[in-house]
N, C-alpha and C positions, 0 to 999 in steps of 0.2 A: 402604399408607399412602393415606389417602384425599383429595386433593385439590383437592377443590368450590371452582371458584371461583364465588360469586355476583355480582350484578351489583348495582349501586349501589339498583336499585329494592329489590332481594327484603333487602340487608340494612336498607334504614326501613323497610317493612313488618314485618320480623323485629323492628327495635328498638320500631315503634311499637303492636307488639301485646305485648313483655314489657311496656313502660310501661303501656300502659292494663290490663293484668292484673294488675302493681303496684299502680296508683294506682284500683280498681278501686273501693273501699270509700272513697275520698277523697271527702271534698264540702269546699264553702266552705261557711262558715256561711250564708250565703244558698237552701243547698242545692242549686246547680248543680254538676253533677259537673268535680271540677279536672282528668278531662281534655281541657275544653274550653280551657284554659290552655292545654297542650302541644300543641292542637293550631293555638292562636292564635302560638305560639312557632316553630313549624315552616311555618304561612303566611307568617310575618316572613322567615323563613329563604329563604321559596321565593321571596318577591319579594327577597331580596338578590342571590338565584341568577343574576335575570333582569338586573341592572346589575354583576356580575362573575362571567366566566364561567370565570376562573381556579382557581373554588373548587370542590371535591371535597365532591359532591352529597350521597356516601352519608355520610362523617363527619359535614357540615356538619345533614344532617337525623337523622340516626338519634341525635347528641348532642342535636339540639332535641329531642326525643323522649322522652330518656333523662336528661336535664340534673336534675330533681328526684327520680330515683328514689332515690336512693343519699340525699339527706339525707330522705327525705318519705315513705319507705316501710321495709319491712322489709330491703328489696334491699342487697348489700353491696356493695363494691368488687371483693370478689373473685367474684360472680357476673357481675358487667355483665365483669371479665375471659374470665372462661370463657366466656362468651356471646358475646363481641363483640369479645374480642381485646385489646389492650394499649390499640390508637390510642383508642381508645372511652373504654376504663376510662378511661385519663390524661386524655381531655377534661370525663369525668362526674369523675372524682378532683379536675380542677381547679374547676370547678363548681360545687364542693359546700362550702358554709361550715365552717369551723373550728368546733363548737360549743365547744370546749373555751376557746377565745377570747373575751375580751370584744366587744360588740356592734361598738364601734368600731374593732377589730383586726381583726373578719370578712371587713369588704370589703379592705382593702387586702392583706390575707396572700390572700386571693383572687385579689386582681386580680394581684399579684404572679405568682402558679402560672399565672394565664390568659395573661398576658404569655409565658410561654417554649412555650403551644402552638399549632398553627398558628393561622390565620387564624379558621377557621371556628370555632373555637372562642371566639374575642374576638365573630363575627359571634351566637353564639346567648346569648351574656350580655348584648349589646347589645336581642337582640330579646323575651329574658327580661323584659329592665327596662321595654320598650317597652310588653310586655303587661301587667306589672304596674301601668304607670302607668295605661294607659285602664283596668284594671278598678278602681281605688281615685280614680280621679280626684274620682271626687264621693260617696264612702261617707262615711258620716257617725257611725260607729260610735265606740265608744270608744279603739282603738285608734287608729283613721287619725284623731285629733285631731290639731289645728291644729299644733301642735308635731310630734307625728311626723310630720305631712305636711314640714313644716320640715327633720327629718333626714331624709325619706327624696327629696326633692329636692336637697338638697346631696350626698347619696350617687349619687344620680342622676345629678348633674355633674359627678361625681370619674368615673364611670364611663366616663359619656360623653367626658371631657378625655383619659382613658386609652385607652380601645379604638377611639375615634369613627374614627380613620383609619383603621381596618378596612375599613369600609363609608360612605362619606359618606351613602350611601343612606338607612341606618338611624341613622347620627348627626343628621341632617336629623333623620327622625320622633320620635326622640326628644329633639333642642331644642324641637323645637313643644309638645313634652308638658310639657318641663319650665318652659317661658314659660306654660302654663296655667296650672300649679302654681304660678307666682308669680302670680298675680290670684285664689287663693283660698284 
């Protein structure tokens, strides 16, 4: 029986090289490769790291890492299992939207799942949102129209009212974002 234990670095290196080989053929339509996302998701992570030091490094980043693979690629639940073990799966399982659900069911059946794992798992939804917000903050495309800016800062707030005690850290950067998003 073989039993490797790795250390917190080699499992986010491990997780953030299946992600980027995932997400490998991902662009934004702007054509910047999305995984400059995850990896704006896993700096959010890394300065959370630095104002709470009770959190567990390797889950906290290897799920920043891993958080879109399972809805945004070919990747299953049951690979990021076998790869990564349970604690993983269940944080990318919680992570992952409901498509089967209507739009407005998605986040709260989410936030629901994200509520019962640990911390760090509440920390990379927070810094998910944080990322998404500075990159759409001023797109002007047909979808980030005025009205969907509208739901997708009210969702923004449900977010933040829900996990913000996680991290004040990151509830902080993400009130700033969303006080932006009411002035446009």
């Amino acid at each position: 029986m073989n039993t490797t234990i790795i250390t917190p670095s080699q499992l986010v290196q491990q997780a953030k090289d299946f992600a980027f080989k995932a997400h490998s053929s991902h662009y934004f339509p702007c054509g910047r490769k999305y995984t400059t996302h995850l990896e704006t998701v896993a700096e959010l992570s890394k300065q959370a790291l630095i104002h709470d030091s009770s959190l567990d490094e390797g889950i906290l980043l290897s799920t920043a890492y891993l958080h879109d693979s399972v809805e945004d690629t070919a990747v299953t639940h049951e690979d990021i299992f076998n790869f990564f073990g349970h604690y993983i799966s269940d944080a990318v399982s919680a992570l992952t939207k409901n498509k089967q659900l209507s739009k407005a069911s998605q986040i709260q059946h989410s936030l629901q799942r994200i509520l019962r794992q640990p911390k760090e798992v509440w920390l990379v939804k927070l810094a998910d949102r944080i990322a998404n917000l500075q990159q759409t903050i001023f797109l002007h495309d047909k979808k980030w129209s005025g009205h969907y800016k509208q739901y997708y800062r009210e969702e923004s707030i449900l977010i933040n009212q829900t996990l913000g005690k996680a991290s004040p850290y990151l509830s902080q950067k993400l009130s700033i974002l969303i006080n932006i998003y009411n002035r446009i």
